[in-house]
Every structure is written in structure tokens, then in C-alpha cells.
MIMI-602017 format. One record per atom (N, C-alpha, C): residue number from 1; chain; atom name; y, x, z. Coordinates in Angstrom, 3 decimals, m for minus. Last residue first. Example, Ala and Ser with C-alpha at 12.3 -4.5 7.8 and 13.67 -1.06 7.14 Angstrom:
nr / kette / atom / py / px / pz
2 / A / N / m2.250 / 12.850 / 7.080
2 / A / CA / m1.060 / 13.670 / 7.140
2 / A / C / 0.030 / 12.900 / 7.870
1 / A / N / m5.690 / 13.190 / 7.800
1 / A / CA / m4.500 / 12.300 / 7.800
1 / A / C / m3.300 / 13.200 / 7.800
***
This chain:
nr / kette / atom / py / px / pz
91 / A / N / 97.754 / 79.793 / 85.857
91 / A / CA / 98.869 / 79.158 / 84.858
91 / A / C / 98.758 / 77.774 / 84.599
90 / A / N / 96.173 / 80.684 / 87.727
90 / A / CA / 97.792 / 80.637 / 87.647
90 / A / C / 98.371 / 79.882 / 86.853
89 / A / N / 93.674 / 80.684 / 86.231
89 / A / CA / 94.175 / 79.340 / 87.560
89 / A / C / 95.670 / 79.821 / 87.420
88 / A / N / 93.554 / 82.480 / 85.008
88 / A / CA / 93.229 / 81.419 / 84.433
88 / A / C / 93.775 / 80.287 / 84.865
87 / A / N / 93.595 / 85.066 / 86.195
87 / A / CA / 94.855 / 84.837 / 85.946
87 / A / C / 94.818 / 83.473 / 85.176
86 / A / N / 92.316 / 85.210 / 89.081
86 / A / CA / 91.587 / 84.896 / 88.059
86 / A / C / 92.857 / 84.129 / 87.293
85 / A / N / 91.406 / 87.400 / 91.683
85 / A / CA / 92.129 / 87.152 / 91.318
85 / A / C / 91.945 / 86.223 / 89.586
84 / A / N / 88.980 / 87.409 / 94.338
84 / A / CA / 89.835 / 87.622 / 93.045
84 / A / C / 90.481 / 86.785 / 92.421
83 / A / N / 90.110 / 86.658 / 97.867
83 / A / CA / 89.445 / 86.290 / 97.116
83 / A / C / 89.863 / 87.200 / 95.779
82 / A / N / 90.475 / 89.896 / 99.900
82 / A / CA / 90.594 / 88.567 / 99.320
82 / A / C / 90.134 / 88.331 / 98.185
81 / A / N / 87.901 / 91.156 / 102.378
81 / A / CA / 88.290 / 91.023 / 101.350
81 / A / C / 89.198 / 89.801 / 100.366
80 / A / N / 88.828 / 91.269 / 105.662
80 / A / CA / 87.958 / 90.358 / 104.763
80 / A / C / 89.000 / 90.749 / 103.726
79 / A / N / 88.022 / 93.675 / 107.855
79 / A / CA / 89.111 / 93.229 / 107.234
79 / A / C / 88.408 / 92.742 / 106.115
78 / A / N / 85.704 / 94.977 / 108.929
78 / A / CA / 86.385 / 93.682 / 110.000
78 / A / C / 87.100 / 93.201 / 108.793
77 / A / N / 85.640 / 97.510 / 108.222
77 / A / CA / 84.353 / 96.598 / 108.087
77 / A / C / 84.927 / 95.175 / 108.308
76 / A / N / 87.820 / 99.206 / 108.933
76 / A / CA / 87.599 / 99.034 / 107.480
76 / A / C / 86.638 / 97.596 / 107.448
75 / A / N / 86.967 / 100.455 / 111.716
75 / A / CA / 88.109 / 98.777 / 110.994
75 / A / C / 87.879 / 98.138 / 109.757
74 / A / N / 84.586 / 101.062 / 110.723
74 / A / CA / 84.272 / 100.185 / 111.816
74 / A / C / 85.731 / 99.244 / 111.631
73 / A / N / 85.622 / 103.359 / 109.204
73 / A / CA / 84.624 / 102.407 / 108.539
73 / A / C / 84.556 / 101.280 / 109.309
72 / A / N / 87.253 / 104.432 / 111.182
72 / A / CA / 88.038 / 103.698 / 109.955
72 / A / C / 86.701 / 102.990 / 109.128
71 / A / N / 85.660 / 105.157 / 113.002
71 / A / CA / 86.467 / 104.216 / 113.273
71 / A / C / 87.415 / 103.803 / 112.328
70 / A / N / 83.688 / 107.143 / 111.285
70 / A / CA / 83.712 / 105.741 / 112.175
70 / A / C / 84.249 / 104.797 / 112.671
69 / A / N / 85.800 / 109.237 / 110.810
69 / A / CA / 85.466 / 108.268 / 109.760
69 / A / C / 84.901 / 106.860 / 110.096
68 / A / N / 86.660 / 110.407 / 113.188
68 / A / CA / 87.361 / 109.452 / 112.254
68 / A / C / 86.522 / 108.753 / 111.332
67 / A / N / 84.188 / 111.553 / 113.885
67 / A / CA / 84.844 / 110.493 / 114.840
67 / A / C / 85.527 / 109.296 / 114.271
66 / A / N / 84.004 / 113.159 / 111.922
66 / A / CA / 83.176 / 112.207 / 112.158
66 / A / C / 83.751 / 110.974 / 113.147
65 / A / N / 86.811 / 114.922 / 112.717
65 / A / CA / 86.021 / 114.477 / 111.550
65 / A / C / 84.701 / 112.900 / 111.590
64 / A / N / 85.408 / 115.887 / 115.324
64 / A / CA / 86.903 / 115.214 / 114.755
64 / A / C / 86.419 / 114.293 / 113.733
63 / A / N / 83.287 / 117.579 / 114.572
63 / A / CA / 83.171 / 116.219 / 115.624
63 / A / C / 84.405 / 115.328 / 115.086
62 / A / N / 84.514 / 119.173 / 113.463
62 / A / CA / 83.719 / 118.686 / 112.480
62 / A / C / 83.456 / 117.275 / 113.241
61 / A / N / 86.726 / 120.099 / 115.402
61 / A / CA / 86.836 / 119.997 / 113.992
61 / A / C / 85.922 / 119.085 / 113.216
60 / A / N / 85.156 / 121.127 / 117.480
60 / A / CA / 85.921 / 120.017 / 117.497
60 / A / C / 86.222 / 119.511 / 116.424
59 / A / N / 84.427 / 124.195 / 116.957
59 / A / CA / 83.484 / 122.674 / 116.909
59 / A / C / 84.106 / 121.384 / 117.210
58 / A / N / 87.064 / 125.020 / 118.066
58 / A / CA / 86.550 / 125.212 / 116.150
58 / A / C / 85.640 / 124.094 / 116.092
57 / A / N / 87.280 / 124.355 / 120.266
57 / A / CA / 88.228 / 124.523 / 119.302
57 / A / C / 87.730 / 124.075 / 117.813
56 / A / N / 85.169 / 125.797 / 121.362
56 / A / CA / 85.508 / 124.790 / 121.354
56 / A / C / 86.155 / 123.940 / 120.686
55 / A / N / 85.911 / 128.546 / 120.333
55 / A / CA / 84.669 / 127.699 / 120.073
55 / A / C / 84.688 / 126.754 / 119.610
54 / A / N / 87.991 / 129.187 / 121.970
54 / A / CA / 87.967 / 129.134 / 120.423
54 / A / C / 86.891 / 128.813 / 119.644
53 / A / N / 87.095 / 129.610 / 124.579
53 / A / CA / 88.332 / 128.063 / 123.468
53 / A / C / 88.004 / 128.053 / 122.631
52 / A / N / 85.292 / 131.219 / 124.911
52 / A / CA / 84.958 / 129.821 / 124.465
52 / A / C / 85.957 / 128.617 / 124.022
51 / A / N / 87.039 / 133.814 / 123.901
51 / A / CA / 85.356 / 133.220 / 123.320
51 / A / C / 85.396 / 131.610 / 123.074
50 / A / N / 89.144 / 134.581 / 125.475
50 / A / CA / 89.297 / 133.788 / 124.324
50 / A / C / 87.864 / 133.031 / 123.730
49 / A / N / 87.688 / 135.364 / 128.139
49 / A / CA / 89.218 / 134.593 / 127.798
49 / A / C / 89.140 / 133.780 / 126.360
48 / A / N / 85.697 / 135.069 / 129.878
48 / A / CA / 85.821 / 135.628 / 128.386
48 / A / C / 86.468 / 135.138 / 127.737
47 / A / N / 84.826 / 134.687 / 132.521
47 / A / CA / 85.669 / 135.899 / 131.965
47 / A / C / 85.800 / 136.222 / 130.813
46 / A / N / 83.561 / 132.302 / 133.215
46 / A / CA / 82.759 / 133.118 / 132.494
46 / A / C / 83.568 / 134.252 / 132.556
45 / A / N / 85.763 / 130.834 / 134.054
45 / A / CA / 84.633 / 130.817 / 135.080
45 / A / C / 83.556 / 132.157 / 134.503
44 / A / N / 87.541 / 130.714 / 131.940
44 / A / CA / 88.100 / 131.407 / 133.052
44 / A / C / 86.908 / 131.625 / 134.194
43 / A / N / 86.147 / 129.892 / 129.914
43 / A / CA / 86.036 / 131.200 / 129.975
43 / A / C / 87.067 / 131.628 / 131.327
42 / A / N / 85.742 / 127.133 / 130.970
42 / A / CA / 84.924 / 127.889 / 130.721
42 / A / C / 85.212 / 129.695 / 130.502
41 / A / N / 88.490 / 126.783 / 131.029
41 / A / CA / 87.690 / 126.499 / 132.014
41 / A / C / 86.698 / 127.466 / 132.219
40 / A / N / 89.123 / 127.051 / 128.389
40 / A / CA / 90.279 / 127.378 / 129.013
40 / A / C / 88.887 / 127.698 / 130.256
39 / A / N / 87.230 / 124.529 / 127.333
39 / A / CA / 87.315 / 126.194 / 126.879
39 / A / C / 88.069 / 126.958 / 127.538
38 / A / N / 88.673 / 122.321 / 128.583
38 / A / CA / 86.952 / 122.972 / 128.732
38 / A / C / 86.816 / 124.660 / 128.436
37 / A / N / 91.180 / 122.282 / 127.345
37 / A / CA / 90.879 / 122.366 / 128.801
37 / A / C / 89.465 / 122.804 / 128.942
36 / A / N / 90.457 / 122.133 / 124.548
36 / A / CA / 91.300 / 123.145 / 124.894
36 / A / C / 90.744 / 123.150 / 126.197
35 / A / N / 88.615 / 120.224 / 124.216
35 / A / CA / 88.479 / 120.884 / 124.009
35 / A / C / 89.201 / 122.308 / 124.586
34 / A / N / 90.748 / 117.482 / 125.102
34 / A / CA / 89.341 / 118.388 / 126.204
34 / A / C / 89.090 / 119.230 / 125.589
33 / A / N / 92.795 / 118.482 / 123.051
33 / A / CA / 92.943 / 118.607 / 124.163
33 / A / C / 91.871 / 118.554 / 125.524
32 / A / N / 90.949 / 117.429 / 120.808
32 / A / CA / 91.613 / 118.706 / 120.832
32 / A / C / 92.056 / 119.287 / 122.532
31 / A / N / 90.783 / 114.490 / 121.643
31 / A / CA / 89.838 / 115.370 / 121.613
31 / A / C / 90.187 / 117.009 / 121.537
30 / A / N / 93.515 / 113.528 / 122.007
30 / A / CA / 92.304 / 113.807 / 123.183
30 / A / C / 91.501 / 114.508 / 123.028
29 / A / N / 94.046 / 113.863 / 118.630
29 / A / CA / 94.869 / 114.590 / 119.961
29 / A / C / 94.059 / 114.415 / 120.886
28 / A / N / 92.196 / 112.050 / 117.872
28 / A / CA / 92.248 / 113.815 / 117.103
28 / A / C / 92.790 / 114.811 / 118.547
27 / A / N / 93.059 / 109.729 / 119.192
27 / A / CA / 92.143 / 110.248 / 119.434
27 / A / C / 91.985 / 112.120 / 119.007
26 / A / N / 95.263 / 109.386 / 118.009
26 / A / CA / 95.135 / 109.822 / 119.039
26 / A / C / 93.963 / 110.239 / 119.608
25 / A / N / 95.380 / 109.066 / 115.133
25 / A / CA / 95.913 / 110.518 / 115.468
25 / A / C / 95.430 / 110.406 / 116.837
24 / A / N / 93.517 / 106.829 / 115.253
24 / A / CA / 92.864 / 107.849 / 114.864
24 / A / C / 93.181 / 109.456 / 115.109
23 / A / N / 95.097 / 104.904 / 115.936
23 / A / CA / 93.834 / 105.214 / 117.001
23 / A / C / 93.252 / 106.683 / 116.442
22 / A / N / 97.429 / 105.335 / 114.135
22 / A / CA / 97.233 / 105.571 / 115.676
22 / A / C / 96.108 / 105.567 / 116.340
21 / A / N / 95.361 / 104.243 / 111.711
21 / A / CA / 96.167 / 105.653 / 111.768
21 / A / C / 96.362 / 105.929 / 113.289
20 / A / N / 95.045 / 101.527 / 113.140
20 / A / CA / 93.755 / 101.988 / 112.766
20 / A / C / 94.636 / 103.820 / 112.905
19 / A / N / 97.121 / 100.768 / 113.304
19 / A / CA / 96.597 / 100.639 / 114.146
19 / A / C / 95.861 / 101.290 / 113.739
18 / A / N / 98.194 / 100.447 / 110.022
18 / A / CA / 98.493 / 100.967 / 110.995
18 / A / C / 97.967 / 101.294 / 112.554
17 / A / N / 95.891 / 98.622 / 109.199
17 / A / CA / 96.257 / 100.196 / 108.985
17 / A / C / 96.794 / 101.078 / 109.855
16 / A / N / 97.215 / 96.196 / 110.583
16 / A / CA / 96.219 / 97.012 / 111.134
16 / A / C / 95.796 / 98.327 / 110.659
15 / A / N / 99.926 / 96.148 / 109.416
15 / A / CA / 99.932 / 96.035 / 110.827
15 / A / C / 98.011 / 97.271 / 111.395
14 / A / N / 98.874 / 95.509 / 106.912
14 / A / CA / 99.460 / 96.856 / 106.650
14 / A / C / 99.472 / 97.177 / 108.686
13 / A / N / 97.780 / 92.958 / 107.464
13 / A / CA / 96.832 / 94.231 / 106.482
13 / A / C / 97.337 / 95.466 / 107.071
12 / A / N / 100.060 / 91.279 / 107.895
12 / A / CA / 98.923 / 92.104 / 108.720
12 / A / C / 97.848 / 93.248 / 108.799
11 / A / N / 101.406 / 91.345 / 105.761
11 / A / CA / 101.553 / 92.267 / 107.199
11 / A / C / 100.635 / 92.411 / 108.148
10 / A / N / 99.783 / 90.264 / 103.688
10 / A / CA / 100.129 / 91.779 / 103.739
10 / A / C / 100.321 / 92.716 / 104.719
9 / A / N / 99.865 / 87.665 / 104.800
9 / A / CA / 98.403 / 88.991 / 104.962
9 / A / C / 98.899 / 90.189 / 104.993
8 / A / N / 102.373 / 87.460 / 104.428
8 / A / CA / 102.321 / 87.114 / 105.594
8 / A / C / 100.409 / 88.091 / 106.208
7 / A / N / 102.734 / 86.968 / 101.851
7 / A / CA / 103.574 / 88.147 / 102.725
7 / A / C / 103.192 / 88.563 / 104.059
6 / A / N / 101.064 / 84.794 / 101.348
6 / A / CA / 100.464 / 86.656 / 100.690
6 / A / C / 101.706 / 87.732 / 101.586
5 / A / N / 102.534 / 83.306 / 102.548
5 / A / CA / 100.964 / 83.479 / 103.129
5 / A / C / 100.715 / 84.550 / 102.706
4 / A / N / 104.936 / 83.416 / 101.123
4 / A / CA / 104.793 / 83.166 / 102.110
4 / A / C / 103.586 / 83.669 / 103.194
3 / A / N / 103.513 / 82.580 / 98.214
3 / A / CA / 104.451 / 83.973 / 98.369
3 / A / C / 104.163 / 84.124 / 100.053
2 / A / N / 101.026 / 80.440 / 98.258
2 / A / CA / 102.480 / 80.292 / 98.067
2 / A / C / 102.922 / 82.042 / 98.436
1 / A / N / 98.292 / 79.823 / 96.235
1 / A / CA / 98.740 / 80.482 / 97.444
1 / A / C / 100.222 / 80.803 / 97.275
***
């Protein structure tokens, strides 16, 4: 395998990492943000100003959490391992 082709996985490798990190901050961010708006909602309909943001809020966290890991196992799954390496053939 010439330099060329291994530069050329790399970027992609590193391309979809990347993708993968942005789907992940953004999502963190949507989700935080219905959270906020629901809880905001909710206790403006209920009268209990702080109660249910901060609920909301807080149970977002563990949802968060899970969210991410699915969608980095679910990229994670797609990206083919390369072959090993077998310093026998190099030389």
C-alpha cells in the first residue's frame, strides 16, 4: 500500500470522527434546549418556576448520555477495520 492511499484513509477516518463529534455536540445542544423550553413551559402552566426546568434539565443528562453512545457505536460500526499489519511482507 503506497503512502498515498494510507493518507488518503486517514482522511477519511479522521473526516468521519469528525462528523460523528458534530452530530454528537449537536444533538447534546437540541436536546438541552427542548429540555429547557418544556420545563420553562411547564412550570409557567404549573406555577412552579424553577421545579420543572430543573428536572428536565437534570434528566437530560443521562438521556444525553445514551444518546451519545449510540450514535458513536452506530458510526463506530460502519468504519472497516484495516487489514494487520505483518512487518514480514514489508520487507
Amino acid at each position: 500500500m503506497n503512502g498515498s492511499s494510507k493518507t488518503t484513509k486517514r482522511y477519511w477516518l479522521n473526516l468521519t470522527l469528525a462528523t460523528v463529534a458534530g452530530q454528537v455536540g449537536c444533538l447534546t445542544i437540541v436536546l438541552i434546549v427542548v429540555a429547557l423550553i418544556a420545563g420553562l413551559w411547564l412550570d409557567q402552566r404549573l406555577g412552579t418556576r424553577p421545579l420543572f426546568t430543573l428536572l428536565l434539565l437534570l434528566a437530560s443528562i443521562p438521556v444525553d448520555v445514551v444518546l451519545m453512545f449510540a450514535v458513536v457505536r452506530k458510526a463506530t460500526a460502519k468504519i472497516e477495520p484495516s487489514a494487520p499489519r505483518n512487518p514480514a511482507q514489508e520487507e
